[in-house]
C-alpha positions as CSV (number, residue, x, y, z in Angstrom):
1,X,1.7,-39.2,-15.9
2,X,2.5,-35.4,-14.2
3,X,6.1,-34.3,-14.7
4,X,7.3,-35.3,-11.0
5,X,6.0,-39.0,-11.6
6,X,7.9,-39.1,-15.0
7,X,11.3,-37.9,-13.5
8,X,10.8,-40.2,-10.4
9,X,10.4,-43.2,-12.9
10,X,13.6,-42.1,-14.9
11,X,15.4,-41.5,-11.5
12,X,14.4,-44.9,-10.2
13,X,15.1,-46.9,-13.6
14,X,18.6,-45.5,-14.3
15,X,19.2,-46.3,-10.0
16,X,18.3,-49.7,-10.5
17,X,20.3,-50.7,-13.1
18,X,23.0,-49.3,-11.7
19,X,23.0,-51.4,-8.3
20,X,24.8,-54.3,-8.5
21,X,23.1,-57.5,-8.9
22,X,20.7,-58.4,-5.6
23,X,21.1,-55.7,-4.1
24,X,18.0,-53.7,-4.5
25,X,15.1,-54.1,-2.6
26,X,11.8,-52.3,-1.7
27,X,13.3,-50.5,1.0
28,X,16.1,-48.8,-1.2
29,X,13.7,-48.1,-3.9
30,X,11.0,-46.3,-1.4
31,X,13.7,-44.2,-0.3
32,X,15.2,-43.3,-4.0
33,X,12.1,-42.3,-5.1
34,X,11.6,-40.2,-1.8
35,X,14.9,-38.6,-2.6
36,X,13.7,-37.8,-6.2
37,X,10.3,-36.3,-5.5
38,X,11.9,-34.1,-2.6
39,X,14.0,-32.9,-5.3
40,X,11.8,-31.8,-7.7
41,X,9.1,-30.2,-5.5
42,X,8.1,-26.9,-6.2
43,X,9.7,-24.6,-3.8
44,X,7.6,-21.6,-2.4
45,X,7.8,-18.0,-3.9
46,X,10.1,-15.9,-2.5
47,X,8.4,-12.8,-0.5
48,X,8.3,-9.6,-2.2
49,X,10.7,-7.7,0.2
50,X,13.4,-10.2,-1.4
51,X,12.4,-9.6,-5.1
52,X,12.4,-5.9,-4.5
53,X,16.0,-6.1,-3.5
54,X,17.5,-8.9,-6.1
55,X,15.8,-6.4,-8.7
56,X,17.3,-3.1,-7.2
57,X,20.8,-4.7,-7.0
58,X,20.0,-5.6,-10.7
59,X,18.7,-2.3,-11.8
60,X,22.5,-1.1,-10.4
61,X,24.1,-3.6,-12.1
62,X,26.0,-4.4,-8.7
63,X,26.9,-8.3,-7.5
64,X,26.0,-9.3,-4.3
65,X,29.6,-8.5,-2.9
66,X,29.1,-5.0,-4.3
67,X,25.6,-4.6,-2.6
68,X,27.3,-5.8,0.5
69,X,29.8,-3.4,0.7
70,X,27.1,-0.5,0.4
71,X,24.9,-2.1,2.9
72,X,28.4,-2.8,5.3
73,X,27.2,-6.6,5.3
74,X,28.4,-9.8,4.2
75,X,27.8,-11.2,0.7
76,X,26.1,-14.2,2.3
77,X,23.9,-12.3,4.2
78,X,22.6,-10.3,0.9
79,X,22.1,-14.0,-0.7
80,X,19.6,-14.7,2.5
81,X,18.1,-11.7,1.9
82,X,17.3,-12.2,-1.7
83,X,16.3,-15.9,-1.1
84,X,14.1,-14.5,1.5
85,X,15.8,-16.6,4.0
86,X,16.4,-13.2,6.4
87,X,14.5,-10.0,6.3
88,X,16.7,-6.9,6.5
89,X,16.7,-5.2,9.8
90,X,14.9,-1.4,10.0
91,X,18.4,0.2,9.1
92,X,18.9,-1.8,6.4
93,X,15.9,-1.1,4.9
94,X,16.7,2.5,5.0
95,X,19.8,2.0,3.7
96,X,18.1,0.8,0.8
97,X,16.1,3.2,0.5
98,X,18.7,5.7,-0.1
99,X,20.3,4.0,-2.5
100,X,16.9,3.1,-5.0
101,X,16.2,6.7,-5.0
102,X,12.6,8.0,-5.4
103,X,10.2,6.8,-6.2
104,X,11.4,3.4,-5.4
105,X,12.7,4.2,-2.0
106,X,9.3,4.6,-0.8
107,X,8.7,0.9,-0.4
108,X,12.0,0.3,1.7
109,X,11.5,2.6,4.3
110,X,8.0,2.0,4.5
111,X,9.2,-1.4,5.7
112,X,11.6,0.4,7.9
113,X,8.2,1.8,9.0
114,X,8.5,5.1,8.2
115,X,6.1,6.6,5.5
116,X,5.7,9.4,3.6
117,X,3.5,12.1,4.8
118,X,5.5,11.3,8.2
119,X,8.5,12.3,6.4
120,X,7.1,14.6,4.3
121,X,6.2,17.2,7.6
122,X,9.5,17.1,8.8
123,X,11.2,17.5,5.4
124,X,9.0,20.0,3.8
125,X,11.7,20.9,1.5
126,X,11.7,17.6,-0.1
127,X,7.6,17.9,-0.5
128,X,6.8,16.8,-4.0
129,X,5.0,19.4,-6.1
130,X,1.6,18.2,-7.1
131,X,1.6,16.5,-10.3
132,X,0.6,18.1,-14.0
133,X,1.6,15.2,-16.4
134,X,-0.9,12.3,-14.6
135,X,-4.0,13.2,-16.6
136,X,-4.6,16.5,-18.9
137,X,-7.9,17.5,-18.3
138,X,-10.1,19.6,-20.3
139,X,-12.0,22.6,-17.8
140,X,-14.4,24.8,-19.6
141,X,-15.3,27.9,-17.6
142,X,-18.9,28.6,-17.5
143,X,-20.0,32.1,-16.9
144,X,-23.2,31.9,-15.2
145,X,-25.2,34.5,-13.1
146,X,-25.8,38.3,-13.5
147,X,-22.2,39.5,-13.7
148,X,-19.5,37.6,-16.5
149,X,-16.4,38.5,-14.3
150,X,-15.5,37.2,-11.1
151,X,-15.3,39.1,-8.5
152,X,-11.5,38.1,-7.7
153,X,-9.5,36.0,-9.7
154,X,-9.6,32.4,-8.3
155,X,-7.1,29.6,-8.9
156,X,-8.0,26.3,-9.6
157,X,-6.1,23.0,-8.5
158,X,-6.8,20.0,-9.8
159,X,-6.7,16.9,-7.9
160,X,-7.1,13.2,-9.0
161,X,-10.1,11.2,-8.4
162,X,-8.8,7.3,-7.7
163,X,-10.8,4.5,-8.5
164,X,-11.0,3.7,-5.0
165,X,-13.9,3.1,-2.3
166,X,-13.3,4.1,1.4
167,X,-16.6,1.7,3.5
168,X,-18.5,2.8,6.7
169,X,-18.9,0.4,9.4
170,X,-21.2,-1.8,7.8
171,X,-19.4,-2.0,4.6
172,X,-16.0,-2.8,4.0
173,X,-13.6,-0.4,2.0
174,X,-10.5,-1.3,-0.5
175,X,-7.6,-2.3,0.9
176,X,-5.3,0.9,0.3
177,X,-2.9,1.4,2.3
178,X,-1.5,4.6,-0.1
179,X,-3.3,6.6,-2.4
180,X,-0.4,8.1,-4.1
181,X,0.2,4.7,-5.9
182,X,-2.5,4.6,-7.3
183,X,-3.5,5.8,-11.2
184,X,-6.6,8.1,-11.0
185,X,-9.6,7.5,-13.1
186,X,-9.8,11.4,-13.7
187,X,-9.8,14.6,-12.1
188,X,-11.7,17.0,-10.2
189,X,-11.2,20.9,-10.0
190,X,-11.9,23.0,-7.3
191,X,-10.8,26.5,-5.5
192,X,-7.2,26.4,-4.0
193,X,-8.5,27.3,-0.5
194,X,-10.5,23.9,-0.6
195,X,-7.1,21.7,0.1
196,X,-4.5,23.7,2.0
197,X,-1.8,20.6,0.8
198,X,-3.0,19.5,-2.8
199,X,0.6,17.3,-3.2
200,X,-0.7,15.4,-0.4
201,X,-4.8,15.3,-1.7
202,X,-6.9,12.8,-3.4
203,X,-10.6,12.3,-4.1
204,X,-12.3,8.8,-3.2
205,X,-15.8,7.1,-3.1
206,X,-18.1,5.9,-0.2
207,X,-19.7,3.1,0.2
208,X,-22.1,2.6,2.8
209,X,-24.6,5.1,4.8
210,X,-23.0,5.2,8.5
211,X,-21.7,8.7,8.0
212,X,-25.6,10.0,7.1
213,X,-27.2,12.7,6.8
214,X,-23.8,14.3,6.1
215,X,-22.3,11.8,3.7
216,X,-24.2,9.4,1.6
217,X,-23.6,6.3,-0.2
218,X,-21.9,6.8,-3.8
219,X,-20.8,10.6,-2.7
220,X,-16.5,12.1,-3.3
221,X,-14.7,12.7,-0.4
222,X,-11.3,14.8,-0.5
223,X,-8.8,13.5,1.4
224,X,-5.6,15.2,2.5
225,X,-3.2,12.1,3.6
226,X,-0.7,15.1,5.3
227,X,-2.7,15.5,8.0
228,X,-2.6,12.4,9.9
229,X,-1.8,13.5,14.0
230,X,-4.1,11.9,15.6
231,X,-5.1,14.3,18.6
232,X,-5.3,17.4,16.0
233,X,-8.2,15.7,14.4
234,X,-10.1,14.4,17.2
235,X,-13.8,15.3,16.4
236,X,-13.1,15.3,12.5
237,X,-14.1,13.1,9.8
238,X,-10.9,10.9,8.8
239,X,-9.9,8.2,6.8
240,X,-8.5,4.6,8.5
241,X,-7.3,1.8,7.3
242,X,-6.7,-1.8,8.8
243,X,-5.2,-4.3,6.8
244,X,-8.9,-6.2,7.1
245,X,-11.3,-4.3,6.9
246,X,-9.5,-1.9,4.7
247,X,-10.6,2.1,4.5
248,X,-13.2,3.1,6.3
249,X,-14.3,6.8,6.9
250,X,-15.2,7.8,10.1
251,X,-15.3,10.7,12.9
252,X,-12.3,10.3,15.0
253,X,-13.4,10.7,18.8
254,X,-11.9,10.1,22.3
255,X,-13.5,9.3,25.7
256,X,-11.7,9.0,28.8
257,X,-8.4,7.9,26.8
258,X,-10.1,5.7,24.1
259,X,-9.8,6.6,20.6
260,X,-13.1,6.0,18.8
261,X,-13.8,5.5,15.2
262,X,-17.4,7.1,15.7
263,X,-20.3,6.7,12.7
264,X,-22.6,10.1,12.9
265,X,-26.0,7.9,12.2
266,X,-26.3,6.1,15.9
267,X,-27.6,3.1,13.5
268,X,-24.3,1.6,13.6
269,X,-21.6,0.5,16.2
270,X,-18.1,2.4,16.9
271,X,-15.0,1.1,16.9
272,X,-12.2,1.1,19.5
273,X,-8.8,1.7,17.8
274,X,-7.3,0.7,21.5
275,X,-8.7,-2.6,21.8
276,X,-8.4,-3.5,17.8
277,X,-4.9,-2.9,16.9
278,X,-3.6,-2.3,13.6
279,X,-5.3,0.7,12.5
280,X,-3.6,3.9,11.1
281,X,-5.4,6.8,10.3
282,X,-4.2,8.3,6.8
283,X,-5.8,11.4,6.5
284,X,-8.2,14.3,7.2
285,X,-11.7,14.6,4.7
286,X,-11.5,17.7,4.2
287,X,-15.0,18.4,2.0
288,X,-17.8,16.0,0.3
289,X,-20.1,16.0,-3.0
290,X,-22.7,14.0,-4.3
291,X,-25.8,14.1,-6.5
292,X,-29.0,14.4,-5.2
293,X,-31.3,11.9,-5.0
């Protein structure tokens, strides 16, 4: 007997017994038992915008009132938000936002539906410096060639390679909306004049052959997610994402006022980004690399 069935039978017993003498009948006892079950049902989870806010009103050790006050709301209205009875409105996401500081802030005003290499062009002051604590890589310099000095000194950046695949139109990429959340799987190096916004960079994999001869299946892509404007970058190779058929990398064309997501091998069909809504592009490839086959 599950737990529901047990608490129903205890609910119904103790009810019984406690009804005076010939006053029960089948009809009383179908709706007790009703009562009971509705009770003790399992009530859905709350979404995650709500758990995000209980837990940052937690984190500052405010009560709902408290939160209220910074938000200029009602204390009932912050319960409905945390019970995820009412979504906040765009302001109020923003105002929450502020107050998580980073990196947490990230999440509200993404809801708000800003996002952060939007922000990140018009505040470049407040551009994060690219990271040196993620991984600590090992480079060897090999000396190769006639000469053993370099020309010019060079600087190296390094960049994180994320364990992530971005498909072609016939395969269908992971569902990463942001790179910078997620932990790489190691790092590459290369010249400083090969990403012009390494804060903003990240390497990923292909899957899938629409983008032959130039890039294969299996090859590294660098991706810089500042450069996003969509009529800048209208005959280059970008990175889109749609919420179902995830990243896909593709030349970004237009034609008589459609945007195109257009594969270079004629093998496979484009995509119009004006009749399928829902895609954002989130960044510019800026340079490939693969092993030979």
């Amino acid at each position: 007997m599950g737990l529901s069935s047990r608490v129903s039978f205890k609910f119904i017993t103790n009810w019984y017994f406690d009804q005076p003498k010939g006053w029960s009948t089948i009809s009383n006892a179908r709706t007790a038992v009703a009562a009971a079950m509705r009770r003790h049902e399992r009530k859905p989870a709350p979404p995650e915008w709500s758990r995000k806010i209980e837990t940052l009103r937690r984190r500052l050790s405010h009560s709902q009132g408290t939160l209220a006050k910074e938000l200029n709301t009602s204390p009932m209205t912050v319960s409905r938000l945390e019970r995820g009875a009412q979504e906040p409105p765009a302001d109020m996401y923003i105002q929450l936002g502020n107050l998580a500081g980073h990196p947490e802030c990230w999440y509200f005003w993404e809801r708000a539906g800003l996002h952060n290499a939007d922000l990140m062009r018009v505040l470049p002051a407040a551009r994060p410096r690219p990271s040196t604590t993620r991984l600590s890589p090992k480079l060897k310099i090999i000396h190769a060639g006639a000469s053993q000095r370099l020309t010019k000194e060079r600087q190296l950046v390094v960049v994180p390679l994320l364990p992530v695949h971005a498909g072609t139109h016939a395969a269908k990429g992971d569902r990463v909306p942001r790179f910078d959340q997620v932990p790489p799987e190691s790092m590459l190096a290369a010249p400083s004049e090969w990403w012009p916004n390494p804060a903003f960079t990240s390497c990923l994999r292909v899957k899938g052959n629409s983008m032959a001869p130039s890039i294969q299946d299996d090859y590294i892509i660098a991706v810089d997610a500042s450069q996003v404007e969509r009529p800048k970058l209208y005959g280059k190779i970008v990175i889109a994402w749609h919420k179902d058929e995830g990243l896909v990398v593709s030349r970004l064309q237009r034609f008589d006022g459609t945007e195109l997501l257009m594969p270079d091998s004629r093998e496979y069909t484009p995509v119009s980004l004006n009749a399928e809504r829902g895609w954002r592009v989130l960044g510019k490839v800026l340079w490939w690399i693969g092993l030979a086959a």
